[in-house]
Wavefront OBJ file of the C-alpha trace (Angstrom):
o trace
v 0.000 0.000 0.000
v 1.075 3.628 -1.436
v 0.261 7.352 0.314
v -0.623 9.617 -2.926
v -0.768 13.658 -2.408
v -2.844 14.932 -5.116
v -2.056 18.198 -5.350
v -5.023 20.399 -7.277
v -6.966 23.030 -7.808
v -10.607 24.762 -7.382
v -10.226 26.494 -10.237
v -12.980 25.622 -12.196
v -14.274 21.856 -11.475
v -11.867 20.011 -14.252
v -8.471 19.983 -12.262
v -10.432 18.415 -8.968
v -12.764 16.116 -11.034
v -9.069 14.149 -11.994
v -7.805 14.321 -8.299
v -11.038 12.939 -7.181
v -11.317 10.368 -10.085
v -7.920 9.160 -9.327
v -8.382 9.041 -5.560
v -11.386 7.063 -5.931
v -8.933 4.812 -8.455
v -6.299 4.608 -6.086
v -8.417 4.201 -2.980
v -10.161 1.132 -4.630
v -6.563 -0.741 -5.185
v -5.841 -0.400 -1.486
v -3.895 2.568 -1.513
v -4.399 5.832 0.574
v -4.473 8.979 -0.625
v -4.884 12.724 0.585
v -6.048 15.814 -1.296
v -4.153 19.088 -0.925
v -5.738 22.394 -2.237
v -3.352 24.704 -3.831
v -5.468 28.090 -3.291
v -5.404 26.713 -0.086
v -2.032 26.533 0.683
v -1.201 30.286 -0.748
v -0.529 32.557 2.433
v -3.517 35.221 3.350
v -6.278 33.927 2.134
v -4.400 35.075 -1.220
v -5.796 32.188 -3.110
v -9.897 33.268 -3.308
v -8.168 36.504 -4.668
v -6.367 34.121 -7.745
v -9.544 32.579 -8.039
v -11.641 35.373 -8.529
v -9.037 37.319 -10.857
v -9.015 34.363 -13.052
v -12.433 33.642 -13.027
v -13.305 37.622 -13.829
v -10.461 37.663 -16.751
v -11.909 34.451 -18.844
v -15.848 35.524 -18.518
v -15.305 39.381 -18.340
v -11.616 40.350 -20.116
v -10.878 37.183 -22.277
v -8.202 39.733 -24.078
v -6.727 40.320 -20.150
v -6.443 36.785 -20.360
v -4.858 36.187 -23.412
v -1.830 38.781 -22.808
v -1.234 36.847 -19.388
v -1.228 33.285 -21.641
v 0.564 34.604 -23.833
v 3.663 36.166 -21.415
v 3.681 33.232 -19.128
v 2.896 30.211 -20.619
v 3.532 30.148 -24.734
v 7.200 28.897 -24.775
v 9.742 31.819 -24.898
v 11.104 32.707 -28.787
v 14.748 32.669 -27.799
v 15.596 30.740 -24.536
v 18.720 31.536 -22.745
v 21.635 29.799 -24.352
v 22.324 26.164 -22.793
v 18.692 26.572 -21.722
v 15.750 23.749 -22.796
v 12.886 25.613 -24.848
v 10.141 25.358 -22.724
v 11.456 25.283 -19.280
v 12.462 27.974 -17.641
v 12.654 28.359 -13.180
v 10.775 31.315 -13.118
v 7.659 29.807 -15.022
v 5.925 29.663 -11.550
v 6.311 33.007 -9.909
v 4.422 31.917 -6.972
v 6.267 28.342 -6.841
v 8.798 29.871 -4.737
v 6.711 31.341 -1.905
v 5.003 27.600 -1.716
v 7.679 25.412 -1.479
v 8.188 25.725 1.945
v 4.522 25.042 2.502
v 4.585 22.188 0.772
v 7.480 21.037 2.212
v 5.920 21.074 5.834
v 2.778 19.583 4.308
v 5.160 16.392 3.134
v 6.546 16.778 6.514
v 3.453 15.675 8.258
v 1.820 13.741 5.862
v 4.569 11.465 4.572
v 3.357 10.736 1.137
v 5.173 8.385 -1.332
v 4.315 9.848 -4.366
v 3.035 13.652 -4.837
v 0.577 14.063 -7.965
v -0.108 17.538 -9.028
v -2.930 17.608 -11.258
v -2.627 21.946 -11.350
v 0.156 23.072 -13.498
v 1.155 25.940 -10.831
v 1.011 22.837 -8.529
v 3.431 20.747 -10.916
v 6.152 23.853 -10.709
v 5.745 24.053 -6.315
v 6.637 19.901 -7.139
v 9.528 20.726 -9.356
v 11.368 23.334 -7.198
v 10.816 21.257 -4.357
v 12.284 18.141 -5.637
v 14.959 20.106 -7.258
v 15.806 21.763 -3.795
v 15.438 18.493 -1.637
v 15.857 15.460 -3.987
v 16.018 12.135 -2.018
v 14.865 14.170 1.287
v 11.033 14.564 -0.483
v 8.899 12.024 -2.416
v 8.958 11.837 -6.388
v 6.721 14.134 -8.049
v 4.051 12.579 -10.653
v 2.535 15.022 -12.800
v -1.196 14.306 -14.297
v -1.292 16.503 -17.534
v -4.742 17.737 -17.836
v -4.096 20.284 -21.245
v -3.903 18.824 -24.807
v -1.319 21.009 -25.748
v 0.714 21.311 -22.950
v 2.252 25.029 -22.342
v 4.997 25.482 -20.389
v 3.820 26.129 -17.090
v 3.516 22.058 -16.898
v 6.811 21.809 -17.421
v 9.992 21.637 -14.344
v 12.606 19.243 -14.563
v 12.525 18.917 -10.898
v 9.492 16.136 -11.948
v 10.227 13.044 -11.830
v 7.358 11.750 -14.237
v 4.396 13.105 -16.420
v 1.791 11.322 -17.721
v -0.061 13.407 -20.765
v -2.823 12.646 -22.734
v -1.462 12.437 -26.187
v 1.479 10.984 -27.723
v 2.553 14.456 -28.844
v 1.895 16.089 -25.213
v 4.322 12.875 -24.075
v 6.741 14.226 -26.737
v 7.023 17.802 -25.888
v 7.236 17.528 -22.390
v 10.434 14.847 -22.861
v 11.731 17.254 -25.706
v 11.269 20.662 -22.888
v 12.315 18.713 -19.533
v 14.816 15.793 -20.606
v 12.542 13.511 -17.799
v 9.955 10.285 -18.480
v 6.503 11.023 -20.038
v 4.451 8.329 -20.257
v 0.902 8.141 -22.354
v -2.435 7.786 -20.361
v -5.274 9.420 -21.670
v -7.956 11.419 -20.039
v -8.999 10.217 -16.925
v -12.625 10.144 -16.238
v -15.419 8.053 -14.260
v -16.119 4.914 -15.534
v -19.976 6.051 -15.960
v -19.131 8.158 -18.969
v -17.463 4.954 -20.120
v -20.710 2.849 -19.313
v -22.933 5.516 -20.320
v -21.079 4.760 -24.227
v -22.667 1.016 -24.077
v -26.321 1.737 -23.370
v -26.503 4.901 -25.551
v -27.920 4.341 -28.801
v -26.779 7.721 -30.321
v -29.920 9.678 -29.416
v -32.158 6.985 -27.618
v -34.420 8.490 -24.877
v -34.005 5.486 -21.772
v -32.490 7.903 -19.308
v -34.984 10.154 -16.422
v -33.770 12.697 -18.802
v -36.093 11.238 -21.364
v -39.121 13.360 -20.270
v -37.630 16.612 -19.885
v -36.067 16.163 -23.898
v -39.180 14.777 -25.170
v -41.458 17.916 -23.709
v -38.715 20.736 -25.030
v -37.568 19.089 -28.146
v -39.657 16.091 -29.534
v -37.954 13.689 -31.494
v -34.982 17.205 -32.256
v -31.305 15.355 -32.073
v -29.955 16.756 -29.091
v -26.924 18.899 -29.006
v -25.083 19.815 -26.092
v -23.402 23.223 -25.637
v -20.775 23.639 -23.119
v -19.381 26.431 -20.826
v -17.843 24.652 -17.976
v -18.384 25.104 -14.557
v -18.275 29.188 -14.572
v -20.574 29.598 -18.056
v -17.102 30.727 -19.269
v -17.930 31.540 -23.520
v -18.458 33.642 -26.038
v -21.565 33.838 -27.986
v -22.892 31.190 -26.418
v -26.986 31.914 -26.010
v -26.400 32.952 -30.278
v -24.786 29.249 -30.770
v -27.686 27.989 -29.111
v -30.407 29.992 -31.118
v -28.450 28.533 -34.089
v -28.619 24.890 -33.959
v -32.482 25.577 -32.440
v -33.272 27.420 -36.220
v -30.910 24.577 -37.335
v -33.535 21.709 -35.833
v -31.503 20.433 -33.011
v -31.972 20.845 -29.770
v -29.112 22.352 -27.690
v -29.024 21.901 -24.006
v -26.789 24.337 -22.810
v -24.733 23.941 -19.584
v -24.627 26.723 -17.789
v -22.630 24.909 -14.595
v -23.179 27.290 -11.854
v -23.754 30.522 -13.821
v -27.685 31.303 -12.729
v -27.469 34.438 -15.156
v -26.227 32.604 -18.375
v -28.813 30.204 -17.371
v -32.064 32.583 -17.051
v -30.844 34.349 -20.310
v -30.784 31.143 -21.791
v -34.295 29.550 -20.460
v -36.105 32.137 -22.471
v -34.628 31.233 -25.808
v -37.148 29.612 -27.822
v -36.352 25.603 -28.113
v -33.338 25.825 -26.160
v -32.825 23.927 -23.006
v -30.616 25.773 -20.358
v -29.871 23.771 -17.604
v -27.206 24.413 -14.299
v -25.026 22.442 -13.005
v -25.628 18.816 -13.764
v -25.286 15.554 -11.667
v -25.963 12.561 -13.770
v -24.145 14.106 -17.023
v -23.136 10.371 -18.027
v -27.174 9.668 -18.059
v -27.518 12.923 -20.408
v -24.910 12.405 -22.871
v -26.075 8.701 -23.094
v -29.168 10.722 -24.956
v -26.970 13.339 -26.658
v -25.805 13.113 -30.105
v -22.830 15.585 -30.246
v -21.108 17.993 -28.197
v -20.399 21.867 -29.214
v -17.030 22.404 -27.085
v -15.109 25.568 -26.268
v -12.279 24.920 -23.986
v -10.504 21.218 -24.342
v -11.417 20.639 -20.617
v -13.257 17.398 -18.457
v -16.730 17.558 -20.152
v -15.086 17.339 -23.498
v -13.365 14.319 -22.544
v -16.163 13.101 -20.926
v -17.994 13.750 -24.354
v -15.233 11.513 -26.019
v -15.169 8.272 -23.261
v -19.277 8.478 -23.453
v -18.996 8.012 -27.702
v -20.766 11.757 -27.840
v -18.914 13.033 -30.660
v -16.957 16.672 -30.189
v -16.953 19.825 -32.215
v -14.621 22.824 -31.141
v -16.392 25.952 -31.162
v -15.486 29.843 -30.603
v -12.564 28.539 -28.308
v -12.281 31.106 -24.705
v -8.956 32.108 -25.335
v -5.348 31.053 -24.003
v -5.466 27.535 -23.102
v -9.098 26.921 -24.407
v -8.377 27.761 -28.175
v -4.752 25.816 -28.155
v -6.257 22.545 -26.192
v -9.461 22.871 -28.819
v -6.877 23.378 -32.116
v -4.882 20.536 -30.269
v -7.548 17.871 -30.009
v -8.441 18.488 -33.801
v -5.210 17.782 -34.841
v -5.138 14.561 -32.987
v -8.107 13.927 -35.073
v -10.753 13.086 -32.248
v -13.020 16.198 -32.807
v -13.692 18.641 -35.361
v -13.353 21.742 -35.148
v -15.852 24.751 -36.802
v -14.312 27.970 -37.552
v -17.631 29.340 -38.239
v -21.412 29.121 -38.254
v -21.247 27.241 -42.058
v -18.755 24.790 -40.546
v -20.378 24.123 -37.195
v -23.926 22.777 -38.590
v -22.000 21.223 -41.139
v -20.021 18.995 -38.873
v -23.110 18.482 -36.743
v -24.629 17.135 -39.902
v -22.122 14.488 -40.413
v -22.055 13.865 -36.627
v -24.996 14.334 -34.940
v -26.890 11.167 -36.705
v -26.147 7.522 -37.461
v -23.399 6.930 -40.269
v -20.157 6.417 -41.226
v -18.746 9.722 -40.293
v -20.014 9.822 -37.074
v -18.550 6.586 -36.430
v -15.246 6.924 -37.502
v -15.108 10.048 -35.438
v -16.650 7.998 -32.175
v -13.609 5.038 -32.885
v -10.673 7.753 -33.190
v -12.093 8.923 -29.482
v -12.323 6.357 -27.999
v -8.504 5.230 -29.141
v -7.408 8.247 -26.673
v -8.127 6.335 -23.793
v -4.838 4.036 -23.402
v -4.080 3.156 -19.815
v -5.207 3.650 -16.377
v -3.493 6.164 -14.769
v -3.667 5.200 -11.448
v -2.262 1.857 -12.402
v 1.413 3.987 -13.797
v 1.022 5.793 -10.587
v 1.033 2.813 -8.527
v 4.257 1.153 -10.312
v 5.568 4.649 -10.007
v 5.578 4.568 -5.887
v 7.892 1.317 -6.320
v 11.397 2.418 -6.241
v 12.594 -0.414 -7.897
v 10.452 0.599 -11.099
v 11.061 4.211 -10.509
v 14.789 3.806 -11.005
v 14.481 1.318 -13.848
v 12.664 4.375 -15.505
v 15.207 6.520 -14.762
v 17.689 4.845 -15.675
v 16.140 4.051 -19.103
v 15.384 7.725 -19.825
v 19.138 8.343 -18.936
v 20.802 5.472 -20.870
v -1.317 13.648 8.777
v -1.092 16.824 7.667
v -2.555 20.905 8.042
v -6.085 21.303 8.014
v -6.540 22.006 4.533
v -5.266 18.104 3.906
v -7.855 15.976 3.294
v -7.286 12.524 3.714
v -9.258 10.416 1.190
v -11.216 7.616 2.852
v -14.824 6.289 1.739
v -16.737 8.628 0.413
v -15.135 10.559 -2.854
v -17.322 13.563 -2.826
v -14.698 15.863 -0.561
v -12.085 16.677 -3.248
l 1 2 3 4 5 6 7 8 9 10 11 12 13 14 15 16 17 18 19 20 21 22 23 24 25 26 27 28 29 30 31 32 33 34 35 36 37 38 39 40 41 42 43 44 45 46 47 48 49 50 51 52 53 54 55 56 57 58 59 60 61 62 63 64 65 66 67 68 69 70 71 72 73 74 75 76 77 78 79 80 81 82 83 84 85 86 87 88 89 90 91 92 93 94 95 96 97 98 99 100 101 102 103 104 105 106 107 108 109 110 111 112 113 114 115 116 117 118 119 120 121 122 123 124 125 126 127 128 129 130 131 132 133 134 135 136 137 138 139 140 141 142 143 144 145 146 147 148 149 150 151 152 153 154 155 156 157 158 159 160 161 162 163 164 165 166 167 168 169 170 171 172 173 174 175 176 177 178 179 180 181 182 183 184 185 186 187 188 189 190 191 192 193 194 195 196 197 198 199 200 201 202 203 204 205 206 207 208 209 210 211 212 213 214 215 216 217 218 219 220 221 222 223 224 225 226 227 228 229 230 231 232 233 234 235 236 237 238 239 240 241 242 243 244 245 246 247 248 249 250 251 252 253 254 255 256 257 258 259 260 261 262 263 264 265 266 267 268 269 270 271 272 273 274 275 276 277 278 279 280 281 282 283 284 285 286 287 288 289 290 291 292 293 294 295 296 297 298 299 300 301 302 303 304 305 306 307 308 309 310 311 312 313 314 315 316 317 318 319 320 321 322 323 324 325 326 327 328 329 330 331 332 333 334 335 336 337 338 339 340 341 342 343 344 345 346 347 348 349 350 351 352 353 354 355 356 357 358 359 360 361 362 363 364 365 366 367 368 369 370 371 372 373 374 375 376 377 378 379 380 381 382 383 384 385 386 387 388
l 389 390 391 392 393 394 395 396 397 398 399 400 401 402 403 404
C-alpha cells in the first residue's frame, strides 16, 4: 500500500474532477491517498483573490487573459543559451513562496508519491524536488491540457503522464525527464454511459424533460464549464435551435447565463448537472469551447466533439490541439459548425469513424502507472532508461469521494 498527495486546484471543477477520479482509483486498489488544495495553501487567504481574478479575466476580459497566456505560458522565442525551450525556473512566480509550505505539508503527511494535477502545482513539485531530492517524495505530474504550455513543465518532476502521444513528446523534448501516455482520466460512468446509448435513444430520467422541449430534435449539447465561461454562447444555441436540433446548454453554476438562456425559444438551459453520463447517453454531439473534463467526458461516453469559438489562451490551443489529434472537429464558423453536426450528430459512417478515433485516446489507467511509479525499484528502472497527517486544509481520502 502507497500514500498519494494529489495536489489540485478549485479552479474551475476540471483539475479536482481528476484528483477525485484518481483518488477514488487509487483508494479502490488499497492505496491511501490525501487531497491538498493549492489556493489553499497560498498565504492570506491570497488564493480566493487568484480565483476570482481568473475567473473575472476568462468571462469578463478574455483579451486580459490572453496577454497573461501569452507572457507566461507560450514557450519563450529565444531561450537563454544552454537553456531547454520550454522550461524555464521562473515559469511559476508563486512556486517559490510555496515550497516551503509544501514542504511542511510532506513533513506531516509522509506521502510516497506527490501528484499535481494543477500546473502551478506541478512547478511548487519541481522546485521542491529540485531543492530536496532524495529528502522529499517523487513528483508525478497528471497533464490535464492537450497542448501542454509550459507552465507544466519543471525538470525537478520526476514523471508526467499526458494525454497524447505528442503532449508525451514535448514535455520529454522541454524537460529531458519520463513522459508516459495515459489518456484522459474520467469516471467509468461516462465509459458505461457509451454502451447503453444508442446515439440519441431516450431510456435515461432525462427522457421526459427532452421529449417535452424538443420532440424527437437530435440533441446537441453546448458547453461552458463550470463558470458559463464563452463567447456567444446563447447565439450558438439559437443557431442549432433554427438549425432543428436541440441544444441543451450547460450553464454549470452561472444562474445568469442560465435565465438568459431559459427564455430562448427551443433551447434547453440547464445548471449544473449531476448525472451528465445519463444525459450524454441521450446526446448526439457535443459543441465544445475549452478542451477541458466535459469534453473528454464527451469523447469516453462516444458523444462526438466539435470545437467551437474557443475562450482564449489555453481553451483555443487545447481545442486546435484535439483536432489535430483527429478526435473532434473543429468549426471555424457558423457554415462549418452545422455542417459537422450534420455528419455527426446522426447515425453513419462519419459519425462513427469520429466515435472510434475517441475512444482510441483512452490508453491506460493512470492510477495503475502511478502505482508502479511509488515502487522504487520501477522508478529507477525508468530513470535509468530515460538516462541510458497533515494541516487542516489536507484531506485525507477515505470512503466517500465527494470531498475533493
Amino acid at each position: 500500500m502507497s500514500r498519494f498527495l494529489l495536489f489540485s486546484a478549485g479552479m474551475g471543477a476540471g483539475h479536482d474532477a481528476v484528483a477525485h477520479e484518481l483518488a477514488v482509483r487509487l483508494r479502490a486498489a488499497g492505496h491511501r491517498t490525501a487531497y491538498l488544495d493549492y489556493l489553499d495553501l497560498m498565504p492570506a487567504r491570497t488564493g480566493r483573490g487568484l480565483r476570482a481574478a481568473y475567473r473575472t479575466a476568462v468571462r469578463r476580459c478574455p483579451w486580459a487573459y490572453q496577454a497573461v497566456y501569452s507572457a507566461f505560458f507560450r514557450d519563450r522565442e529565444d531561450p537563454p543559451q544552454g537553456r531547454r525551450r520550454g522550461w524555464t525556473p521562473d515559469t511559476g512566480p508563486l512556486a517559490a513562496v510555496l515550497e516551503s509550505r509544501l514542504l511542511h505539508v510532506v513533513d506531516r503527511w509522509r506521502p510516497d508519491v506527490l501528484v499535481p494535477t494543477f500546473h502551478q502545482a506541478a512547478q511548487v513539485t519541481g522546485r521542491l524536488r529540485a531543492a530536496h531530492g532524495a529528502d522529499c517524495p517523487p513528483s508525478a505530474v497528471v497533464v490535464t491540457d492537450f497542448a501542454v504550455h509550459r507552465q507544466w513543465l519543471h525538470r525537478g518532476n520526476d514523471l508526467h503522464l499526458c494525454l497524447t502521444d505528442a503532449a508525451a513528446a514535448r514535455v520529454r523534448a522541454s524537460t529531458g525527464r519520463p513522459a508516459e501516455v495515459c489518456g484522459p482520466v474520467v469516471p467509468a460512468a461516462f465509459t458505461e454511459a457509451a454502451r447503453t446509448s444508442t446515439g440519441g435513444h431516450r431510456s435515461s430520467r432525462w427522457a421526459g424533460e427532452i421529449a417535452r422541449k424538443g420532440g424527437d430534435r437530435p440533441v446537441v449539447l453546448v458547453s461552458a464549464g463550470a463558470w458559463g465561461v464563452g463567447h456567444g454562447l446563447t447565439a450558438t444555441a439559437r443557431l442549432l435551435a433554427d438549425a432543428g436540433h436541440l441544444p441543451v446548454l450547460l450553464c454549470g453554476r452561472d444562474e445568469g447565463l442560465r435565465a438568459r438562456a431559459a427564455g430562448l425559444p427551443g433551447v434547453l438551459a440547464l445548471g449544473w448537472v449531476d448525472d451528465l453520463p445519463g444525459l450524454m447517453a441521450v446526446s448526439c454531439a457535443l459543441v465544445d469551447n475549452a478542451a477541458g473534463q466535459t469534453a473528454v467526458q464527451a469523447l469516453a461516453a462516444g458523444v462526438p466533439v466539435v470545437g467551437y469559438r474557443p475562450i482564449p489562451g489555453h481553451g483555443a490551443e487545447g481545442v486546435g490541439a484535439m483536432a489535430a489529434e483527429g478526435i473532434t472537429e473543429f468549426a471555424s464558423d457558423e457554415n462549418a459548425l452545422l455542417g459537422a453536426l450534420e455528419r455527426l450528430a446522426l447515425p453513419g459512417p462519419g459519425r462513427e469513424r469520429r466515435i472510434a478515433a475517441a475512444r482510441g485516446v483512452f490508453t491506460a489507467d493512470p492510477a495503475v502507472l502511478l502505482a508502479r511509479w511509488a515502487d522504487p525499484r520501477t522508478r529507477a528502472e525508468a530513470l535509468a532508461g530515460e538516462e541510458g497527517e497533515g494541516p487542516q486544509h489536507v484531506r485525507e481520502r477515505r470512503g466517500a469521494p465527494d470531498d475533493v
